[in-house]
N, C-alpha and C positions, 0 to 999 in steps of 0.2 A: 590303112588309110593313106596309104605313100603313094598310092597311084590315081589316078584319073577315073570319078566316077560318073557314070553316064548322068544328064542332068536331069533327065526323065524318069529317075529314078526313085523310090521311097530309100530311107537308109534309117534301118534303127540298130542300136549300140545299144545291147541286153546284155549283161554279163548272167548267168545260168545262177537259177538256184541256190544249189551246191557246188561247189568247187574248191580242190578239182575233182573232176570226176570220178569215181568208183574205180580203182583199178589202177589210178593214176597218183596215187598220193603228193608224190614231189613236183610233180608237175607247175609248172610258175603261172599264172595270169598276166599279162599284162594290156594294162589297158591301149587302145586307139589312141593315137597319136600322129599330128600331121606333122609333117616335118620341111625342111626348109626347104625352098622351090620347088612345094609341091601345091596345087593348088586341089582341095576334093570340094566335089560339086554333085547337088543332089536337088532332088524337087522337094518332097519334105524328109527332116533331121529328125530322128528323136534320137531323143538320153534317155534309158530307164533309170530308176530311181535306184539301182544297184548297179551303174558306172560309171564312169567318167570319162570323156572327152580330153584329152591334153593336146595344146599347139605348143610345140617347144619348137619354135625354127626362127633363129637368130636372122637368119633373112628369108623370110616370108615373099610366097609368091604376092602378085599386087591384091589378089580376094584369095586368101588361108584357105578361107572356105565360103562359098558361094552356093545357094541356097532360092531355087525357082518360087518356091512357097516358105513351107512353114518353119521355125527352128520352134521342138518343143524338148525342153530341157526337164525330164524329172529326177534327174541325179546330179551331177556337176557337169561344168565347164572349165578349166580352167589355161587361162595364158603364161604360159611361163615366160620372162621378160627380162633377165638376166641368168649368166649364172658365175658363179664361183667356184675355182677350183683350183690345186694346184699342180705347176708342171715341173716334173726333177729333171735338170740335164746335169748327170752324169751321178753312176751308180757304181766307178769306183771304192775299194775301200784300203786303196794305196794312203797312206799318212803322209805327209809330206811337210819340211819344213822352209821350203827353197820357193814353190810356187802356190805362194800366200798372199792375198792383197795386206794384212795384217800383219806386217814385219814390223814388231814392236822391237827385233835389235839398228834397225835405221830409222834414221830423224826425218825422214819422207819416202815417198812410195809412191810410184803411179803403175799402177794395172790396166791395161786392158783387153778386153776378152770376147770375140767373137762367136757367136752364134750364125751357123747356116739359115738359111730362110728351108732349105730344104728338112733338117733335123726339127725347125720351131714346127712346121708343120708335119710333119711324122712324130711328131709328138703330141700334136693336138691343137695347136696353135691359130688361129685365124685370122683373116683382115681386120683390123678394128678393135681387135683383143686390149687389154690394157693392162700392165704388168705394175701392180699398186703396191705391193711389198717383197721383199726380197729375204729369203731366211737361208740360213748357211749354220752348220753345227763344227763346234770346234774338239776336238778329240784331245786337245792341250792344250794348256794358257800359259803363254810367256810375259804376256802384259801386266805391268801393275798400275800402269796408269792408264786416261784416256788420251784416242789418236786426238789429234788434232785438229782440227777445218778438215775432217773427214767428207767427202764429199763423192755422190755416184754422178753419174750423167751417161748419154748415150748420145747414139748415131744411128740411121740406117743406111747403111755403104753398101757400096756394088763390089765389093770384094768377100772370097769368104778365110781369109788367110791373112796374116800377115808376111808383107814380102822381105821383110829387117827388120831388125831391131831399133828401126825409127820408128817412134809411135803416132797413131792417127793425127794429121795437122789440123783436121776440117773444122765445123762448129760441131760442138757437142749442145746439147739440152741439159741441163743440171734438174734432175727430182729428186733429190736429198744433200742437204747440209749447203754452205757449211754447217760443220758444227762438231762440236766432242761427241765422240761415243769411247764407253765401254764396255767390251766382251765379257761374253759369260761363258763358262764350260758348258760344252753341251748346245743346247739349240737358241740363234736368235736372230731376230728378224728385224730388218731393216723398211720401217714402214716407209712407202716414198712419198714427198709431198704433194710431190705431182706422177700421173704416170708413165710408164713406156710404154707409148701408143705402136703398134705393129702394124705396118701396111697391108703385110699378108703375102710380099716378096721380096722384100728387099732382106740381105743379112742386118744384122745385128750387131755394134758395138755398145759394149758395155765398159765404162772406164771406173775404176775405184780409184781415190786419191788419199793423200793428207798429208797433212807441215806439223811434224813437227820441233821443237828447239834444240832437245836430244831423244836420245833413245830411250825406250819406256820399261825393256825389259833383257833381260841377258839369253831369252832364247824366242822365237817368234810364236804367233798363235798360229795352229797348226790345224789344217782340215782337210780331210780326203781330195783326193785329185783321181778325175780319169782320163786316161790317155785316147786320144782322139786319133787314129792311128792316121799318120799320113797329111792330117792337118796342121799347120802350125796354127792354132787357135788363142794361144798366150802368148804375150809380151809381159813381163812385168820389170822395172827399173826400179833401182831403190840406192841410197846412198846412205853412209853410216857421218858424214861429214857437211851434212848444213851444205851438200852443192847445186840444190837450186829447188823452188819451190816445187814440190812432189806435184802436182796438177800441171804444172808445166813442164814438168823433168823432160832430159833428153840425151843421149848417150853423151859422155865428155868425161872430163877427170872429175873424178870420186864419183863415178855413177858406174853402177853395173846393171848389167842386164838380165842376173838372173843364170845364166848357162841357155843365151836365149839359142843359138846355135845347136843344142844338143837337147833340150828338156820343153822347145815349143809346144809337142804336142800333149803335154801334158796340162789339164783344165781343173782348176777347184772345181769341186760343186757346189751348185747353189739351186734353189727351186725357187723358181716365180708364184708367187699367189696372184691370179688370170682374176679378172671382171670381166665378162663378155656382154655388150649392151647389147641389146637385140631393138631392130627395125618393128614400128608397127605394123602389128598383127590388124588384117581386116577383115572382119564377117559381115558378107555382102545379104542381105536377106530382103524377098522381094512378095513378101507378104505378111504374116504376124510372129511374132515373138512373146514364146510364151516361156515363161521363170517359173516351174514351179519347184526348182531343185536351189542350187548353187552356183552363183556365176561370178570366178574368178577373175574380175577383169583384165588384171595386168595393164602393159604396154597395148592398149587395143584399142580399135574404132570402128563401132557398130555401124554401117552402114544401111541405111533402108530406102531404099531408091527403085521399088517397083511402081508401074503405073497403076495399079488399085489399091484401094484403099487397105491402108492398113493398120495393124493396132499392137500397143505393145501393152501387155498383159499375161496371165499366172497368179497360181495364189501365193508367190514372195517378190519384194519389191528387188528391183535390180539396181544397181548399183555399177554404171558404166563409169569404164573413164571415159572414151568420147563416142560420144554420137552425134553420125550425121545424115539430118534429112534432107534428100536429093530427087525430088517425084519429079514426074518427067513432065508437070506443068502446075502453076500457081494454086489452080481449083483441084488439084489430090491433095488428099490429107492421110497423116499420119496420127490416128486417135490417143490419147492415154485411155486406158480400161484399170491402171491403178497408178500410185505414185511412184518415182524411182529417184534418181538421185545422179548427180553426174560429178566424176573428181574433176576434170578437165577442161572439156569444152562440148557445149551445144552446140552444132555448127546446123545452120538453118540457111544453107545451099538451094533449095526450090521447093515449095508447097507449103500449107500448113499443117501446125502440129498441134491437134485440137487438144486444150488438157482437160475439158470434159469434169470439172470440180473436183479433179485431183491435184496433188503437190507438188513440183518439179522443187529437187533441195540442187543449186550447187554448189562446190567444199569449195572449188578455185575462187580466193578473195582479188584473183591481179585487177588491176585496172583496163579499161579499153584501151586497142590504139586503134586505127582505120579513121572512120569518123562517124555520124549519126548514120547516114543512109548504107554503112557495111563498115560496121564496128569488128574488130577483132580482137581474140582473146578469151576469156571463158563463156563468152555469148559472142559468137559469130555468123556472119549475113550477109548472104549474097542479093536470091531473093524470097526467101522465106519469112513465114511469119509463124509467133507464139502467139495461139488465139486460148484467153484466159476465157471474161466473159462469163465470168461465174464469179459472186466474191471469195468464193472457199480456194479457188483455182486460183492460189499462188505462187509466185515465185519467192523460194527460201535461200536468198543467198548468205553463205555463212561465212563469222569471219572475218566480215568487215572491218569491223574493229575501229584504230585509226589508221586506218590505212587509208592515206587520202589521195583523189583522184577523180578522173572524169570516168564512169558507167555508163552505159547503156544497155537494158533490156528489151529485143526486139519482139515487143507487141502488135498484133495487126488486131483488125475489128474482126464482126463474127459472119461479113460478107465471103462469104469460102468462094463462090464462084468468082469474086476480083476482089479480093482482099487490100483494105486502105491500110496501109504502112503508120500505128499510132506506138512511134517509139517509148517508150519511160528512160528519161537521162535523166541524169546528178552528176554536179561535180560536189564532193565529198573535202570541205574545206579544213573543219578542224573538228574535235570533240572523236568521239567514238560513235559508230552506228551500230556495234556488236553484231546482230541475225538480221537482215532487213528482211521482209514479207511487205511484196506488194500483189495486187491483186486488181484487175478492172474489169467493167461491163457498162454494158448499154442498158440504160433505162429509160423507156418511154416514160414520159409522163414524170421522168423520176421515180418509177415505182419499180421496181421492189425496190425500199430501204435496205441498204449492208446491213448488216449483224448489227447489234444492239441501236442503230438509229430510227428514232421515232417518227420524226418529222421532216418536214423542208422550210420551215416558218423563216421568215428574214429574222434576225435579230435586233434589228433595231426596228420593225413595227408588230412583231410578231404574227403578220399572217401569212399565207403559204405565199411561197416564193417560186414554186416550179415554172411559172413563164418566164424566170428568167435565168434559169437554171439550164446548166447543158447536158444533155439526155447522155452522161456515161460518170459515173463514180469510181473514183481510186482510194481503196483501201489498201493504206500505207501502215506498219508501225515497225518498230526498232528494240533491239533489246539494251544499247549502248546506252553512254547517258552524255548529256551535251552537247550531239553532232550541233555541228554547222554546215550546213548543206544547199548548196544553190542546185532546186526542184524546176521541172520541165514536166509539165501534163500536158498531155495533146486529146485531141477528137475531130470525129470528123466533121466537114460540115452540114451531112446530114443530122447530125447531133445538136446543130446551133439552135439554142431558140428564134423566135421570129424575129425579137426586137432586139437581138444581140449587134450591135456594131461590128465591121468585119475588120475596121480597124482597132480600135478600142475594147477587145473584147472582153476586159475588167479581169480578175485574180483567183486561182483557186481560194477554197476556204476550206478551214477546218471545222469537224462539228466535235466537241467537247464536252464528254458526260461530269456532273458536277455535283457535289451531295445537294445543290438546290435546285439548279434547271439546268437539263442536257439545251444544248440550243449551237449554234451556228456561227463561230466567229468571223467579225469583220476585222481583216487585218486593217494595218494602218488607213485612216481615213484621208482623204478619200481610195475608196478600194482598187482605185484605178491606177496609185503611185505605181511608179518602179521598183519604189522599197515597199517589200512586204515582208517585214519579221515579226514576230510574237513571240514573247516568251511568258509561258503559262506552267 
């Protein structure tokens, strides 16, 4: 799957029965795998239910995999989105006691140590890489105490040498210490606070330091070095006499250099532990999506942006990090056929996304930024709408918690041909809101009643009150306890009743089941204040 598939094409991923085959015993499997700056493109995708799918490309073409119809998944999918690994330069097994950043017989030390941009990458190394710990093994310990404001830092220089035995002047980045450390025999790692981020060309300076008062030990710690042939790749300086702080050392009296003139090209080893972040992965798909397998999200964003209608459906729910709907005009819609779940963001770019009295859960608790009419952040909106319009058809935002802030969920009505924009905002003042579940629809006449509600009686005459009621109900509830919450209901104005003022249009209410009479509360009286709290 590395190369270019016609888009007119069916493409199904069966791994065989048996395998391997008859004759073949040793023979490896391995699965389909798209890889980076490749993009594969099909009319419809299947998975059989015995393989898998892997995108492992740290930088993904702009659509991984683009898809004219269907993607039907009945084994797995999965994104791979980082990886972790480690890289050794240099595989000497010279001992050495002379070019050591850990010269426990001097009271300071400055090392530093160049890497080619050409070896990081003939080793495996890449733009963007990140270099998050540093381990080095000692073959002998001379230290009996800890260095001192031991400290690394680096550079990326346009040199791949050094030219003397002056060492680098420029800025360095410091990812670890100060601070004491003590060695151990054998293998240890220097976790770094921050990393060494790799452009992907430049060389590499690596500086080790430390201060300390005197000397810690009567012979140095001692670890393999390999000779770099032709390179001067090491500087290291060190002084037995307190002549000037080890991180800024500089050739002069009581400083030596090492035998830098004759033993340059000689390099401790050390091996990087890599983190490679990977770009997201997008699958472009221009018809339905069907889960009946495993879908690995990862780093990823499901894109569904064809102009017919489509639906996302299978018998397991999926679990996107992001998806986004982008139809190519307001009146296409994107159906739910079951509920799913988003880590991320719903981005609701153009159309609606009918959820058809299923669940949409999201995990992202952050708060909006943008503003009401193209909020961004785990609910984002260009010009798309979320058409509930069922009370079962919730939105499960998790998580909440106190986490407080301004929200918005973008709801439109159940007009699909020109959908009216009826957002749900909150600002989230204090209390906990734990799981919020909200849910709206249109009701003529006020009828159907939500789930457990009986009536529309006003409460203060007790008879029905639908003329003056507005034809769309919000079922809201919470699992936290005590929010404070400043609430925003909208509708349209085909929803308004007749005699509803268009400036004054009076306060939601709540209806309240009670072990003596379920019934209708009026907030503060008159219902028309500004202040409306209750607490029940």
């Amino acid at each position: 799957m590395e190369a270019f598939l016609p888009i007119g094409d069916d493409v199904q991923i069966s791994r065989v029965q048996v395998f391997p085959p008859i004759g073949n015993p040793t023979r490896p499997y391995f699965n389909p795998t798209i890889k980076s700056n490749t993009s594969a493109t099909a009319k419809i995708l299947t998975v059989s239910n015995l393989d898998t799918l892997i995108i492992n490309a740290s930088t993904p073409s702009a659509n991984a995999l683009r898809l004219a119809q269907d993607l039907i998944n009945n084994g797995r999918i999965s994104v791979v989105s980082s990886l972790s690994t480690n890289f050794k330069y240099g595989n000497g097994i010279i001992p050495n006691n002379i070019y050591t950043p850990f010269k426990a017989q001097s009271t300071d030390a400055r090392s530093q140590i160049i890497y080619s941009a050409a070896e990081l990458t003939l080793n495996g190394l890449i733009g963007g890489d990140r270099i998050n710990g540093i381990q080095f093994s000692l073959w002998s310990k001379g230290s009996s105490a800890s260095f001192g404001n031991f400290t690394v830092s680096y550079a990326l220089v346009p040199f791949t040498q050094h030219a003397s035995n002056i060492p680098y002047a420029g800025a360095l980045t410091t990812v670890y210490g100060p601070t004491a450390i003590t060695t151990n025999l054998g293998v240890n790692t220097l976790n770094l606070t921050n990393p060494i981020v790799w452009d992907g060309s430049s060389n590499l300076l690596i500086q080790y330091c430390f201060d300390n008062a005197s000397n810690i030990g009567s012979s140095d710690d001692c670890i393999y070095i390999t000779q770099t042939t032709g390179i001067k790749s090491t500087l290291i300086l060190s002084s037995t006499t307190n002549a000037g702080a080890g991180c800024a050392m500089i050739p002069g009296a009581g400083v030596t250099d090492n035998f830098f003139s004759g033993l340059n090209s000689f390099r401790p080893n050390f091996t990087f532990l890599v983190d490679r972040p990977y770009s997201k992965v997008v699958f472009a798909v221009q018809r339905d999506w069907f889960n009946n397998g495993f879908f690995d999200a990862g780093y990823s964003q499901v894109l569904m942006d064809g102009t017919l209608a489509q639906n996302i459906t299978g018998t397991q729910p999926t679990l996107f990090n992001e998806l986004n709907m982008n139809k190519g005009a307001a009146n296409q819609t994107v159906t739910m056929q079951r509920s799913f779940s988003v880590d991320s963001s719903l981005i609701l770019t153009q159309g609606s996304m009918l959820m058809n009295a299923f669940t949409l859960t999201m995990n992202n608790p952050s708060v909006n930024t943008g503003n009401l009419a193209s909020p961004k952040g785990a609910f984002e909106r260009t010009n798309g709408f979320l058409i509930s319009e069922n009370a079962n058809a919730a939105v499960i935002w998790k998580n909440l918690n106190a986490l407080t802030g301004y929200r918005v969920i973008p709801f439109g009505n159940a007009a699909v041909a020109s959908p009216l924009y009826i957002p749900f905002s909150f600002t989230h003042n204090a209390g906990s809101l734990g799981d919020l579940s909200i849910s709206t629809y249109n009701a003529v006449g006020n009828l159907p009643f939500p789930p457990t509600v009986t009536h529309i009686n006003s409460a203060s005459t007790g008879l029905n009150n639908a003329a003056a009621v507005v034809d769309r109900y919000w079922v809201l509830s919470k699992t936290g306890a005590n929010p404070n919450v400043n609430i925003v209901y909208r509708f349209t104005n085909a929803e308004r009743p007749a005699g509803m003022s268009a400036f004054n249009q009076g306060k939601a209410q709540p209806y309240r089941i009670t072990p003596v009479v379920d019934l209708w509360l009026r907030l503060i009286t008159p219902f028309t204040s500004v202040s409306y709290v209750q607490s029940y």
